[in-house]
N, CA, C, O and CB atoms as a CASP TS submission, in Angstrom:
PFRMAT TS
TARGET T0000
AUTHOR 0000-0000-0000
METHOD Language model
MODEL 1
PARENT N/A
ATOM      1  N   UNK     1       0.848  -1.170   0.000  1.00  0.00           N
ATOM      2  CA  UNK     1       0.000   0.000   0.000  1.00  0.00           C
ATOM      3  C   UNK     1       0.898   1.239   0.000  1.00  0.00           C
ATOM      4  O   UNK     1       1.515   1.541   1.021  1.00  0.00           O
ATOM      5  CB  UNK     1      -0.967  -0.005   1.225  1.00  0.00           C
ATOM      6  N   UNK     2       0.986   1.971  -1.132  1.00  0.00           N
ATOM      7  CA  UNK     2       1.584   3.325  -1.190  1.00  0.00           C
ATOM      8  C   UNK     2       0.985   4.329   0.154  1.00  0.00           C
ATOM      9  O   UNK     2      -0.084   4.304   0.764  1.00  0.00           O
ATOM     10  CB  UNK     2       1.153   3.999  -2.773  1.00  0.00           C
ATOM     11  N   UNK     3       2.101   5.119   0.270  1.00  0.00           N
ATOM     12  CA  UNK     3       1.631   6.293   2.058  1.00  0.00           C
ATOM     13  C   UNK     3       2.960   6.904   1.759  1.00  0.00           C
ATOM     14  O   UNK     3       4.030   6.705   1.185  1.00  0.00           O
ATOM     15  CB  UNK     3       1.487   5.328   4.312  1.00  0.00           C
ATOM     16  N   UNK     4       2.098   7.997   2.670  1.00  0.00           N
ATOM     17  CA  UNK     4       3.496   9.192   2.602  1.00  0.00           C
ATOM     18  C   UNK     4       2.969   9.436   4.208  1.00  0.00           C
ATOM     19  O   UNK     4       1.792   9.579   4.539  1.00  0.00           O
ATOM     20  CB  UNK     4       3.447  11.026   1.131  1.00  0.00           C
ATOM     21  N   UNK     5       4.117   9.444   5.089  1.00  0.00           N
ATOM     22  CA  UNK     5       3.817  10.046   6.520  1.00  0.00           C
ATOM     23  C   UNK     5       3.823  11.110   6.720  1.00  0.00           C
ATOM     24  O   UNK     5       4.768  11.760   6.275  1.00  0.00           O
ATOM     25  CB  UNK     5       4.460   9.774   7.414  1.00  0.00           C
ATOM     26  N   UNK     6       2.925  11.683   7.369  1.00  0.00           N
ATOM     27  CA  UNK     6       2.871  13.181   7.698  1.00  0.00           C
ATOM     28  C   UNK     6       2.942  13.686   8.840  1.00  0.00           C
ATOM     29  O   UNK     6       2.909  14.889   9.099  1.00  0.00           O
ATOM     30  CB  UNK     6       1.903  13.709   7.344  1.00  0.00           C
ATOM     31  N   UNK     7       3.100  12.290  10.013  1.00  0.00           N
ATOM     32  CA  UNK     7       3.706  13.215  11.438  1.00  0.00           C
ATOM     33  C   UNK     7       4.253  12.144  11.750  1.00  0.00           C
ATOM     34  O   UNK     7       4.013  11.023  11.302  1.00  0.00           O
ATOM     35  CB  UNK     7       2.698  13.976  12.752  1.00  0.00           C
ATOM     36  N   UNK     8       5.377  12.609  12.915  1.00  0.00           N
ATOM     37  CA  UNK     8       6.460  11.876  13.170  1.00  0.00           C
ATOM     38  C   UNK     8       5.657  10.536  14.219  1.00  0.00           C
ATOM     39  O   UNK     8       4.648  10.714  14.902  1.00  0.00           O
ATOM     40  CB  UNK     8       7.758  12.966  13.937  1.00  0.00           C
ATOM     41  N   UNK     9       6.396   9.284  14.099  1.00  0.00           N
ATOM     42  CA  UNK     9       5.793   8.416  14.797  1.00  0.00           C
ATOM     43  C   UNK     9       6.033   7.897  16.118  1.00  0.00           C
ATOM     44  O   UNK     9       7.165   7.768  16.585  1.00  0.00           O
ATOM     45  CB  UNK     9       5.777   7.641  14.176  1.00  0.00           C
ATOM     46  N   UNK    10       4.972   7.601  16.719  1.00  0.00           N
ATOM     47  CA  UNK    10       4.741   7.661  18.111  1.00  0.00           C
ATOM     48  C   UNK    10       4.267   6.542  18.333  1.00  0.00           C
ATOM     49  O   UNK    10       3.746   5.724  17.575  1.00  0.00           O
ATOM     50  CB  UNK    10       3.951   8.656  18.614  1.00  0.00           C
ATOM     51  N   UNK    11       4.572   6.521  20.001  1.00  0.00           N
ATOM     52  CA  UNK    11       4.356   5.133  20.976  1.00  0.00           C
ATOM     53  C   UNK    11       4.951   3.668  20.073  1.00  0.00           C
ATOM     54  O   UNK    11       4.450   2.588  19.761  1.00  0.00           O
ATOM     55  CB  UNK    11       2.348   4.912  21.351  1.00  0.00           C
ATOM     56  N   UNK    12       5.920   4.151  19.932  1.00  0.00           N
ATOM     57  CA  UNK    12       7.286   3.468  19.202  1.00  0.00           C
ATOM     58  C   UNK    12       7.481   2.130  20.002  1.00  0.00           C
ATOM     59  O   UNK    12       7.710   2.407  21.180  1.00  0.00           O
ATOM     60  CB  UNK    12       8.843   4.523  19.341  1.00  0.00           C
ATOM     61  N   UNK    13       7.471   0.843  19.785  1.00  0.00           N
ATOM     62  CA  UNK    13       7.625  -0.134  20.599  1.00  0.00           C
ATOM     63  C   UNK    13       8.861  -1.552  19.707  1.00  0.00           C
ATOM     64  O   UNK    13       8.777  -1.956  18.548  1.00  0.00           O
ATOM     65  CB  UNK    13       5.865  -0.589  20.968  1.00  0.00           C
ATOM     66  N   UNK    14       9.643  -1.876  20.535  1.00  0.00           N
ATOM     67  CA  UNK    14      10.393  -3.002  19.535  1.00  0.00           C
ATOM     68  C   UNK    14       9.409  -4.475  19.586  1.00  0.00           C
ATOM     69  O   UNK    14       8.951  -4.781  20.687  1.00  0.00           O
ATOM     70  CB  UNK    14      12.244  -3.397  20.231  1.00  0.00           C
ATOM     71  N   UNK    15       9.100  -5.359  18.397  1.00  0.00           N
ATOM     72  CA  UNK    15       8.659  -6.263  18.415  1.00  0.00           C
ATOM     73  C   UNK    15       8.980  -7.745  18.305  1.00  0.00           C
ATOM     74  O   UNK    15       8.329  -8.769  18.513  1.00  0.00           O
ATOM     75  CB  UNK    15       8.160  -5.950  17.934  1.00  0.00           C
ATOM     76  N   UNK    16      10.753  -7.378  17.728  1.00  0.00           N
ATOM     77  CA  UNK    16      11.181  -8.625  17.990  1.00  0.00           C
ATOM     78  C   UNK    16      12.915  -8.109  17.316  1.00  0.00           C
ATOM     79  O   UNK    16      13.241  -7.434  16.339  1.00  0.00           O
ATOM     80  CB  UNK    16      10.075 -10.045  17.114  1.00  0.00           C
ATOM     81  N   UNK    17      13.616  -8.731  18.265  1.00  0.00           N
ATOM     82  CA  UNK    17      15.146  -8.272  17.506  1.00  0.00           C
ATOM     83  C   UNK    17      15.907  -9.484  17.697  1.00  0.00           C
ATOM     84  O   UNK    17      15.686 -10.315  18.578  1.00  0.00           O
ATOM     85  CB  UNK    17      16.089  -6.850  18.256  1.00  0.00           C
ATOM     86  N   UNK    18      16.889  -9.544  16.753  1.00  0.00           N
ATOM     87  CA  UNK    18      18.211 -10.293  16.497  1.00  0.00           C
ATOM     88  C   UNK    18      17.036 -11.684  15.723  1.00  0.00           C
ATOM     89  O   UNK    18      16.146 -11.604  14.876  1.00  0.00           O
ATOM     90  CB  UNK    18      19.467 -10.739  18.355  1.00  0.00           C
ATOM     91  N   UNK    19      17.539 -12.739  16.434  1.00  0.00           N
ATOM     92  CA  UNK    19      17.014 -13.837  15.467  1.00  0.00           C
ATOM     93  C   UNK    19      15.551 -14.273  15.536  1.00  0.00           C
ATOM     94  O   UNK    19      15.145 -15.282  14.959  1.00  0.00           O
ATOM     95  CB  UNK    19      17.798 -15.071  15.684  1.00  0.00           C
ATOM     96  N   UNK    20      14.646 -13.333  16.391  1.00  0.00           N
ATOM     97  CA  UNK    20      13.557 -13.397  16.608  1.00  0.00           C
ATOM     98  C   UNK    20      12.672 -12.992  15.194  1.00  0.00           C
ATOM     99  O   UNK    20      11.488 -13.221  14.945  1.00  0.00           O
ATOM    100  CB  UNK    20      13.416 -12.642  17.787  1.00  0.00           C
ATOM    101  N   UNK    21      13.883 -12.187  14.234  1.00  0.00           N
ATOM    102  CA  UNK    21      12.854 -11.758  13.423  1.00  0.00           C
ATOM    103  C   UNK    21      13.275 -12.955  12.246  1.00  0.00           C
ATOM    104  O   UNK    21      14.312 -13.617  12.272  1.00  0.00           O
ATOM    105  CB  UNK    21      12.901  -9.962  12.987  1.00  0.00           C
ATOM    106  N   UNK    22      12.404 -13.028  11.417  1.00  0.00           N
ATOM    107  CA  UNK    22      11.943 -14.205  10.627  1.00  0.00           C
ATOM    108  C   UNK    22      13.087 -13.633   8.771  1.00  0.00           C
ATOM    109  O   UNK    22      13.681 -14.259   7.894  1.00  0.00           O
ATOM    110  CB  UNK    22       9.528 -14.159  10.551  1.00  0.00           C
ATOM    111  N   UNK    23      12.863 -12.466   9.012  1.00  0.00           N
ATOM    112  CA  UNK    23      13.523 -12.157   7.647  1.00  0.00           C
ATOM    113  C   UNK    23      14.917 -11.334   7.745  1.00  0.00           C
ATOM    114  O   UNK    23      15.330 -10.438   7.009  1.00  0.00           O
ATOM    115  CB  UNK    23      12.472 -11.280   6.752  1.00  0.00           C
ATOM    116  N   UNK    24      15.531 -11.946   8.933  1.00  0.00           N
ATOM    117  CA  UNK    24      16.881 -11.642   9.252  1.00  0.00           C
ATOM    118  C   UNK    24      17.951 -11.495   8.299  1.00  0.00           C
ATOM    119  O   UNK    24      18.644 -10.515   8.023  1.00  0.00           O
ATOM    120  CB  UNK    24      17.266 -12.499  10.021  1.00  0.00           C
ATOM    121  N   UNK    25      17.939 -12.942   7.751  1.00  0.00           N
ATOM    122  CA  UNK    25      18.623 -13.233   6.527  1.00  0.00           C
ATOM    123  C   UNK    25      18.820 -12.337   5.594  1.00  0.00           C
ATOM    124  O   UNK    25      19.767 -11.626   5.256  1.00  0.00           O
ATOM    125  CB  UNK    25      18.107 -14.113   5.945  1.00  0.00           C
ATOM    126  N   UNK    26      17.468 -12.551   5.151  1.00  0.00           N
ATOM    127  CA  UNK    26      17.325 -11.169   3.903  1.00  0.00           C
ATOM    128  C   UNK    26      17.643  -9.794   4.697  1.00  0.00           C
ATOM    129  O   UNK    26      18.693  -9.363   4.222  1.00  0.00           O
ATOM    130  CB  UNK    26      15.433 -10.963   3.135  1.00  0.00           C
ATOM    131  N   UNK    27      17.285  -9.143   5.460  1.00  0.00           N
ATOM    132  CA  UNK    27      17.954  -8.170   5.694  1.00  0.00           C
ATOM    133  C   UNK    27      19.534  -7.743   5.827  1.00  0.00           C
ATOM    134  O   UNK    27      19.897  -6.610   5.512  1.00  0.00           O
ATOM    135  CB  UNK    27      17.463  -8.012   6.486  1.00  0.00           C
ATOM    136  N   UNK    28      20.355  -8.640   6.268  1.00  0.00           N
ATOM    137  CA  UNK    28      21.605  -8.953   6.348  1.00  0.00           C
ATOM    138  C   UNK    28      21.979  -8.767   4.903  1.00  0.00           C
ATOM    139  O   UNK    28      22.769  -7.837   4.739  1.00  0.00           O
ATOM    140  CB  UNK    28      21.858 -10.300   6.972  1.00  0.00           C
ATOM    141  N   UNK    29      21.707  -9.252   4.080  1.00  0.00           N
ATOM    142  CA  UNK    29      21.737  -9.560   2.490  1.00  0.00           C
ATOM    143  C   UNK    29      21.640  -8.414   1.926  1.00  0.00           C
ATOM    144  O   UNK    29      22.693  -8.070   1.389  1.00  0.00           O
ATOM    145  CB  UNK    29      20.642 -10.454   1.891  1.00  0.00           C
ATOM    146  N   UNK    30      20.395  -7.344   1.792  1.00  0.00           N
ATOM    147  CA  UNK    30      19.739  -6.528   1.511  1.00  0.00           C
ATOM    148  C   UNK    30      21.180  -5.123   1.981  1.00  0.00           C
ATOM    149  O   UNK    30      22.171  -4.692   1.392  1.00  0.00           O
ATOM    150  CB  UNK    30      18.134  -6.767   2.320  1.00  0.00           C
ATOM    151  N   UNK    31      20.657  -4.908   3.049  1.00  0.00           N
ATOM    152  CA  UNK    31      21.409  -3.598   4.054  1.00  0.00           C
ATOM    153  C   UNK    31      22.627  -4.031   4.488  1.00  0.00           C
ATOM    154  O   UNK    31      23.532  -3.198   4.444  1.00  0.00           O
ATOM    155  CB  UNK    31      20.592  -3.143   5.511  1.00  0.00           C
ATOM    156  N   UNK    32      22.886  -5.143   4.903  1.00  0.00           N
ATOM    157  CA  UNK    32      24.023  -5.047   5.689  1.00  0.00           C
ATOM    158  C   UNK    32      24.480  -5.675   7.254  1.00  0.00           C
ATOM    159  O   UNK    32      23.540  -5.365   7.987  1.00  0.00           O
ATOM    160  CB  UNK    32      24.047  -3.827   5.731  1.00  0.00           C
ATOM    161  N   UNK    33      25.225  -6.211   7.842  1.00  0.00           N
ATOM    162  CA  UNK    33      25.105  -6.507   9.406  1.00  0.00           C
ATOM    163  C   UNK    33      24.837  -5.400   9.907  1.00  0.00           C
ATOM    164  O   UNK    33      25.253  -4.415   9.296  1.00  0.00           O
ATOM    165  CB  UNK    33      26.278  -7.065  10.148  1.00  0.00           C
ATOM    166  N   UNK    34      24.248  -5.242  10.868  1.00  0.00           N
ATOM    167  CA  UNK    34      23.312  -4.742  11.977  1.00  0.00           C
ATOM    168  C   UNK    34      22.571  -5.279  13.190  1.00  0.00           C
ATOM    169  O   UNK    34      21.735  -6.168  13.034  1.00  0.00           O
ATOM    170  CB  UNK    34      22.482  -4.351  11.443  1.00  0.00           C
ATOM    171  N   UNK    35      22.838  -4.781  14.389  1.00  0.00           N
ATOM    172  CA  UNK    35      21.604  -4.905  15.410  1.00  0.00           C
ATOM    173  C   UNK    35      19.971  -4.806  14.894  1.00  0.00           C
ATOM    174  O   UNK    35      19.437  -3.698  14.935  1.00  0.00           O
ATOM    175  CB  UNK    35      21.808  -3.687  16.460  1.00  0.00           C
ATOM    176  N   UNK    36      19.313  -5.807  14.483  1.00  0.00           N
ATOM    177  CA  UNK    36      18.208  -5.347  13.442  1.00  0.00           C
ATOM    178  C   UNK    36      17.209  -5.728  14.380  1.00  0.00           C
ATOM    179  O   UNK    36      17.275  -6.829  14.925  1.00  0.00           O
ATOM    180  CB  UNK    36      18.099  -6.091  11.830  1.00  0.00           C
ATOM    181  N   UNK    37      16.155  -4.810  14.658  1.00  0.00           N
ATOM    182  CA  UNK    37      15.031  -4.687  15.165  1.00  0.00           C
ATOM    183  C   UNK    37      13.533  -4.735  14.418  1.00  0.00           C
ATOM    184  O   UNK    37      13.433  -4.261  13.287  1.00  0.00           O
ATOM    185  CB  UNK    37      15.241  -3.660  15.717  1.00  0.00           C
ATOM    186  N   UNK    38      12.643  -5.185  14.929  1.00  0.00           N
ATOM    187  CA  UNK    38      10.879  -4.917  13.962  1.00  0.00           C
ATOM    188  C   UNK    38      11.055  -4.036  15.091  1.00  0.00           C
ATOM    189  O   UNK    38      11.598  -4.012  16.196  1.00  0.00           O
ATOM    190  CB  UNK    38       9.109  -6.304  13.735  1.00  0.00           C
ATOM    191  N   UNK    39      10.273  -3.241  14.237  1.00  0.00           N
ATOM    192  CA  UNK    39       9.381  -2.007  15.144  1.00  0.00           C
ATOM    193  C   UNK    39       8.095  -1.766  14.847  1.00  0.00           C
ATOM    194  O   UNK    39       7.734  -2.180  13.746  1.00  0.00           O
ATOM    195  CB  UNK    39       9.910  -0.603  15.022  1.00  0.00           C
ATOM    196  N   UNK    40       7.345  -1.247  15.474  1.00  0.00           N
ATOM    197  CA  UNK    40       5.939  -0.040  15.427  1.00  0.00           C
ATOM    198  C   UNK    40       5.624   0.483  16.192  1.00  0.00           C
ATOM    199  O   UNK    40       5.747   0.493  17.417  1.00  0.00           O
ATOM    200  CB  UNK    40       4.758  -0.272  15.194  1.00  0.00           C
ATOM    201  N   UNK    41       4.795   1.394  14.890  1.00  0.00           N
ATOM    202  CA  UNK    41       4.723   3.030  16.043  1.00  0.00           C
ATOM    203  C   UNK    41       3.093   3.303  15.167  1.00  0.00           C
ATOM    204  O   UNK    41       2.636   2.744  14.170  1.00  0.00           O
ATOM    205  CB  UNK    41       6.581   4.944  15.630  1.00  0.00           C
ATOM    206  N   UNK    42       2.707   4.053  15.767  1.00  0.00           N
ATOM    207  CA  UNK    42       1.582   5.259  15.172  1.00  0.00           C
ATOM    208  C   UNK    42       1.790   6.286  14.350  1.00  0.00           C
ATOM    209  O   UNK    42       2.899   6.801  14.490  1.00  0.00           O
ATOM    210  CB  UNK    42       1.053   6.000  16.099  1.00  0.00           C
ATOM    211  N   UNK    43       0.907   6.892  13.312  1.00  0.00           N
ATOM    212  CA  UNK    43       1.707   7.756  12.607  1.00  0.00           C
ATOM    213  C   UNK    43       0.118   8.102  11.732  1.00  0.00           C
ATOM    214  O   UNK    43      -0.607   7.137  11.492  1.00  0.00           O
ATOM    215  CB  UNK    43       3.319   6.998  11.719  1.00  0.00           C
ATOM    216  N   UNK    44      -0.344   9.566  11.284  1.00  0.00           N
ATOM    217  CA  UNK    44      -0.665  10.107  10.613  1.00  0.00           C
ATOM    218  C   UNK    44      -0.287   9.748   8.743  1.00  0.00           C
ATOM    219  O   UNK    44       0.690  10.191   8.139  1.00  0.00           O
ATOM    220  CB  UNK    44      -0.323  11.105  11.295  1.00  0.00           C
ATOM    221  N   UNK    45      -0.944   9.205   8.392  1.00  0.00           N
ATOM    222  CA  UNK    45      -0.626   9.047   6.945  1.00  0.00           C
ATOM    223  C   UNK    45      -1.566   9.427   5.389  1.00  0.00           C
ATOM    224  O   UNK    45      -2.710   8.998   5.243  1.00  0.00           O
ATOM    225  CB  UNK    45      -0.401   7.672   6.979  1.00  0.00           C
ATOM    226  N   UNK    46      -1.030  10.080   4.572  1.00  0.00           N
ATOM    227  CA  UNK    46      -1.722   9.843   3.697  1.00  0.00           C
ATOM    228  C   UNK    46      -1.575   8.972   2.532  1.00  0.00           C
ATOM    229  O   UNK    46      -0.446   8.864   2.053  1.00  0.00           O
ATOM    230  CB  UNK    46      -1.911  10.726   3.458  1.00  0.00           C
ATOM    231  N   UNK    47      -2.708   8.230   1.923  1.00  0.00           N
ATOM    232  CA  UNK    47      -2.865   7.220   1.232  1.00  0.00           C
ATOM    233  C   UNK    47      -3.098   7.553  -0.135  1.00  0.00           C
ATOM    234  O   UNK    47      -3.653   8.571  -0.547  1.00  0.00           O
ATOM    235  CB  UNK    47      -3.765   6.497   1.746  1.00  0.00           C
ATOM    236  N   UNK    48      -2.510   6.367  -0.976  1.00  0.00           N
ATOM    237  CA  UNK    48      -2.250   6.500  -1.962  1.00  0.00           C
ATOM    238  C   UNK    48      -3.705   7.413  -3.032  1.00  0.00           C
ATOM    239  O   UNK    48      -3.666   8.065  -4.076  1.00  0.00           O
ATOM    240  CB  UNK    48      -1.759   5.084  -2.194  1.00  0.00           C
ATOM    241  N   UNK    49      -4.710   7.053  -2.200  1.00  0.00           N
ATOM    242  CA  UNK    49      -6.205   7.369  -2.809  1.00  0.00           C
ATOM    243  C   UNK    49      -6.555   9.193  -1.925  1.00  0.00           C
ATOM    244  O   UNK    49      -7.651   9.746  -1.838  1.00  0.00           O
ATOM    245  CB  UNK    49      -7.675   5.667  -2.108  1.00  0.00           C
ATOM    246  N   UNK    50      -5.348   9.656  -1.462  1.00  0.00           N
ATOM    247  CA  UNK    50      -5.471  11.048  -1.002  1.00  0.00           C
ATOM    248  C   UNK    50      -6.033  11.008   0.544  1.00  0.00           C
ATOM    249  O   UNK    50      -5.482  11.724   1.380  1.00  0.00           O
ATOM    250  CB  UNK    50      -6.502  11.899  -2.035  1.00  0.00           C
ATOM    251  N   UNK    51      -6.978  10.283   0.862  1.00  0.00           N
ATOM    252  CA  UNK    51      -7.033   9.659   2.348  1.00  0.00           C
ATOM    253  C   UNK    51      -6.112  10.050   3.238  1.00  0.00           C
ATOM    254  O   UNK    51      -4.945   9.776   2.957  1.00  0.00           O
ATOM    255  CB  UNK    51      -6.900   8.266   2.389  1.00  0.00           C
ATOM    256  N   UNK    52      -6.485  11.021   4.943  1.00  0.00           N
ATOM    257  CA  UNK    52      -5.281  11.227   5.994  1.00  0.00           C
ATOM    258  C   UNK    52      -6.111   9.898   6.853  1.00  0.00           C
ATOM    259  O   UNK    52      -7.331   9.755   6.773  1.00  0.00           O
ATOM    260  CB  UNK    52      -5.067  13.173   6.959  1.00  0.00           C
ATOM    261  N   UNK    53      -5.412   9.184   7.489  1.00  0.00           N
ATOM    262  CA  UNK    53      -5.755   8.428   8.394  1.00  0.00           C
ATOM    263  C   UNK    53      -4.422   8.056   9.209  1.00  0.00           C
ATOM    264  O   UNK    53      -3.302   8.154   8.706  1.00  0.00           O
ATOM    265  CB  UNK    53      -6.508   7.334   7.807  1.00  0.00           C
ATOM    266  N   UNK    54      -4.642   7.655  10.414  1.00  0.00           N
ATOM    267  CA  UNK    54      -4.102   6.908  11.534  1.00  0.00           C
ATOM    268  C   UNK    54      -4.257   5.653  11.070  1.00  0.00           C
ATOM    269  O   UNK    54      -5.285   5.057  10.746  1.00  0.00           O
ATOM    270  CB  UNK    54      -4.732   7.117  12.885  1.00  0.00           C
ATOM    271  N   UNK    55      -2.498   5.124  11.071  1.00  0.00           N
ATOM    272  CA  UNK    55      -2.338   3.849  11.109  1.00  0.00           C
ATOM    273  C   UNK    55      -1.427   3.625  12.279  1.00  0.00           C
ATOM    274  O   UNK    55      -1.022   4.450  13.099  1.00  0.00           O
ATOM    275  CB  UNK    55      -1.876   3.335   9.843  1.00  0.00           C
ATOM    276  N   UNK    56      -1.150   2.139  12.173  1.00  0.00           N
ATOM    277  CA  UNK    56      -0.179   1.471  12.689  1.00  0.00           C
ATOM    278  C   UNK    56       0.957   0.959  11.857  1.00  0.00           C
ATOM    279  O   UNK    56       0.885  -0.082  11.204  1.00  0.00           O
ATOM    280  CB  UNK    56      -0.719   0.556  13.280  1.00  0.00           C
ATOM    281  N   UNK    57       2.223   1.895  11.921  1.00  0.00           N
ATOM    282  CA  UNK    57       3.306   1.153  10.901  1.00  0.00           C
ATOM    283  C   UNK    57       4.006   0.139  11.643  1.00  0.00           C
ATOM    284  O   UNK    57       4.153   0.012  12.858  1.00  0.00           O
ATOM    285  CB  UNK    57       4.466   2.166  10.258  1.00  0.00           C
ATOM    286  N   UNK    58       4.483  -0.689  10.501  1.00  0.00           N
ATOM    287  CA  UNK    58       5.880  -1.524  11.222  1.00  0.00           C
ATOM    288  C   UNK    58       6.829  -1.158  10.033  1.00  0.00           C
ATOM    289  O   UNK    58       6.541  -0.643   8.952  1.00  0.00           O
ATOM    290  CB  UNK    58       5.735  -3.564  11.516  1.00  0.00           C
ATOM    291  N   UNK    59       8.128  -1.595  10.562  1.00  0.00           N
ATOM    292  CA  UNK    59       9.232  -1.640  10.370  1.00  0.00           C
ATOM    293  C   UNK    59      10.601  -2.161  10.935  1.00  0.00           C
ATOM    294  O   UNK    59      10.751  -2.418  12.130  1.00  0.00           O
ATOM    295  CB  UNK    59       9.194  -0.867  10.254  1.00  0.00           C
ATOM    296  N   UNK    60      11.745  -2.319   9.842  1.00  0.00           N
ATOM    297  CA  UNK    60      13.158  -2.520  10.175  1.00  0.00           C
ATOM    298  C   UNK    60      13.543  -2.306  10.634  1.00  0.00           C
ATOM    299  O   UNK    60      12.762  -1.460  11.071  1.00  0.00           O
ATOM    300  CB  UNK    60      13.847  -2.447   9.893  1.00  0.00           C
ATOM    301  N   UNK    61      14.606  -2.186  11.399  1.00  0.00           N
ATOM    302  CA  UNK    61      15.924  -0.878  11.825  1.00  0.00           C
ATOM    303  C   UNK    61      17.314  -1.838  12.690  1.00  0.00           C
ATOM    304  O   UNK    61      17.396  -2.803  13.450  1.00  0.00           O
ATOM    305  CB  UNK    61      15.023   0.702  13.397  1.00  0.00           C
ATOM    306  N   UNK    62      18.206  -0.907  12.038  1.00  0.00           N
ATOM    307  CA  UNK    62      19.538  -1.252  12.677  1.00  0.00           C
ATOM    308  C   UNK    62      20.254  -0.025  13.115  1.00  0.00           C
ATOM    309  O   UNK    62      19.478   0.926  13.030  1.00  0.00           O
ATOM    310  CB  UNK    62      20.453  -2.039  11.707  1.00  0.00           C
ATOM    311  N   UNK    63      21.121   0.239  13.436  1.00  0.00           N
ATOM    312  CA  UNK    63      21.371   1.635  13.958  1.00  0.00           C
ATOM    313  C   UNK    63      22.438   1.951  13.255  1.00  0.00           C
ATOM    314  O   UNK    63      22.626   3.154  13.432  1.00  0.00           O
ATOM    315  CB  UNK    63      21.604   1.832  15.456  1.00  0.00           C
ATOM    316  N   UNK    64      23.343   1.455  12.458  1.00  0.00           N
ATOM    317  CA  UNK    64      24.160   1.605  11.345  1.00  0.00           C
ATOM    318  C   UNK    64      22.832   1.757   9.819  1.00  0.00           C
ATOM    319  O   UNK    64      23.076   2.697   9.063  1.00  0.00           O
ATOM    320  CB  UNK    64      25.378   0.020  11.350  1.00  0.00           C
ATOM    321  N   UNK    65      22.238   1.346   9.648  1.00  0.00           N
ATOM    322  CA  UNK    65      21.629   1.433   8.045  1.00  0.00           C
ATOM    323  C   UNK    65      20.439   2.186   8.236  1.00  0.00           C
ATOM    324  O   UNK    65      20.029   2.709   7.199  1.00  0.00           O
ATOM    325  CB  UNK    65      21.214  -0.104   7.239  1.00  0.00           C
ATOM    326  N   UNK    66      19.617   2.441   9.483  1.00  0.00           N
ATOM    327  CA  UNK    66      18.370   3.443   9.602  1.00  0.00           C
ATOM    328  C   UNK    66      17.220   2.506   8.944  1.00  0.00           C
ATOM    329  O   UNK    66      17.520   1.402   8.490  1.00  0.00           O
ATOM    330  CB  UNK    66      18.602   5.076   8.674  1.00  0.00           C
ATOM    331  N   UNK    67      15.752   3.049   8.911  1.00  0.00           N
ATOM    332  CA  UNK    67      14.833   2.628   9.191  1.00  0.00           C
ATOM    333  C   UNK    67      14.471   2.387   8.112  1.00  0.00           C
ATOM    334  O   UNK    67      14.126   3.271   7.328  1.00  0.00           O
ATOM    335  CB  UNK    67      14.202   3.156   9.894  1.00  0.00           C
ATOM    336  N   UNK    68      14.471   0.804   7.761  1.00  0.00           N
ATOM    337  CA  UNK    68      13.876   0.319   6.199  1.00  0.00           C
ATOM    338  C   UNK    68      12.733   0.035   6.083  1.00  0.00           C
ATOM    339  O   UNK    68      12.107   0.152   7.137  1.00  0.00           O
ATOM    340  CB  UNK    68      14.382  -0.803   5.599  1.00  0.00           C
ATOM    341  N   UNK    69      11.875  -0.468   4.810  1.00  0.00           N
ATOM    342  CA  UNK    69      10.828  -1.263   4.524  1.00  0.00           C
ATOM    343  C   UNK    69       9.282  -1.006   5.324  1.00  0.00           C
ATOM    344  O   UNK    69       8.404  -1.782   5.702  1.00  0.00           O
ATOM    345  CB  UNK    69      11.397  -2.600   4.803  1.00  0.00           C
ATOM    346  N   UNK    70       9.419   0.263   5.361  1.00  0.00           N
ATOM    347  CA  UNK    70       7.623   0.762   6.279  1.00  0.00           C
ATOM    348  C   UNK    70       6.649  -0.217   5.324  1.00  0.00           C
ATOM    349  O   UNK    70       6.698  -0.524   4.133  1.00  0.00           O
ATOM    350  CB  UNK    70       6.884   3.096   6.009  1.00  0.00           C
ATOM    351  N   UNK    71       5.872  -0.508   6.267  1.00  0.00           N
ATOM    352  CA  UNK    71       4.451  -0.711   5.912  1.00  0.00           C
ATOM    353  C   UNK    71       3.319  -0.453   6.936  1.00  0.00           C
ATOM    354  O   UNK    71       3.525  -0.130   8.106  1.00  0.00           O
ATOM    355  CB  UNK    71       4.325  -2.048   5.504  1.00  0.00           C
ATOM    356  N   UNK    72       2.125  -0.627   6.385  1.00  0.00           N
ATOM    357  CA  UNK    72       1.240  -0.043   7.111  1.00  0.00           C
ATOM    358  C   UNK    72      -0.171  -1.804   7.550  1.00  0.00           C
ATOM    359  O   UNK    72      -0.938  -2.379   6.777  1.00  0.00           O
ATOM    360  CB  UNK    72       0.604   1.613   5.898  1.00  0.00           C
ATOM    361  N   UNK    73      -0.014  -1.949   8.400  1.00  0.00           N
ATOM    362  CA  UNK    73      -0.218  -2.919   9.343  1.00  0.00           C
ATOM    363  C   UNK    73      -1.934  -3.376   9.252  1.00  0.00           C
ATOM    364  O   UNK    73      -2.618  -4.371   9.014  1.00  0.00           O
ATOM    365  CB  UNK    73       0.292  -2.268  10.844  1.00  0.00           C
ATOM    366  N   UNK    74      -2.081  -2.033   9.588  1.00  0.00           N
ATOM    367  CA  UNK    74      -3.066  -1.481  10.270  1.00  0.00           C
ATOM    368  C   UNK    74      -3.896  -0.078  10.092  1.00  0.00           C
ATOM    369  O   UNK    74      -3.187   0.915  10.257  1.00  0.00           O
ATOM    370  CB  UNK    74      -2.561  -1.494  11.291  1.00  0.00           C
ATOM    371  N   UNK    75      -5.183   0.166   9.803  1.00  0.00           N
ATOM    372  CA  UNK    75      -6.000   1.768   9.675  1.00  0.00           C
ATOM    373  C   UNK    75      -6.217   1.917  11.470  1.00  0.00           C
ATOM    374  O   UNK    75      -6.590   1.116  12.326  1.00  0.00           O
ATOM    375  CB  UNK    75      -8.035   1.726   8.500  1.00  0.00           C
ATOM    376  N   UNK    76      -5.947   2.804  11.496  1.00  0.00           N
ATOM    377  CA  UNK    76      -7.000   3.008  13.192  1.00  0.00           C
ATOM    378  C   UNK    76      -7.978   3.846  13.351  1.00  0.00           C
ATOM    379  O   UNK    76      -8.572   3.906  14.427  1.00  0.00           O
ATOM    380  CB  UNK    76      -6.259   3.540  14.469  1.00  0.00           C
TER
END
């Protein structure tokens, strides 16, 4: 689903890190070694159909390569 964020994201929580996450591999592959974390947070978005709504994103992150592969989870 195409989105463009429009406010910074909040109530930020980690959901699973190091070998907990399932597409480790490929990330390693992709970006690079890293401390790699899932994350989500909340966030203001607009949608590809012009739509502002509250979702729930998830995402990547390592603290060497920064925050990859958003998607949107969830409408709230």
């Amino acid at each position: 689903m195409a989105f463009r964020m429009l406010s910074p994201i909040r109530a930020i929580e980690t959901i699973a890190t190091g070998s907990g996450i399932r597409e480790l591999a490929r990330l390693r592959k992709l970006y690079g070694l890293g401390r790699w974390r899932k994350r989500k947070g909340i966030a203001e978005v607009r949608l590809h159909s012009g739509d502002i709504v509250t979702a729930e994103i998830h995402w990547y992150e390592a603290g060497n390569v920064g925050k990859k592969e958003f998607k949107i989870k969830r409408l709230l």
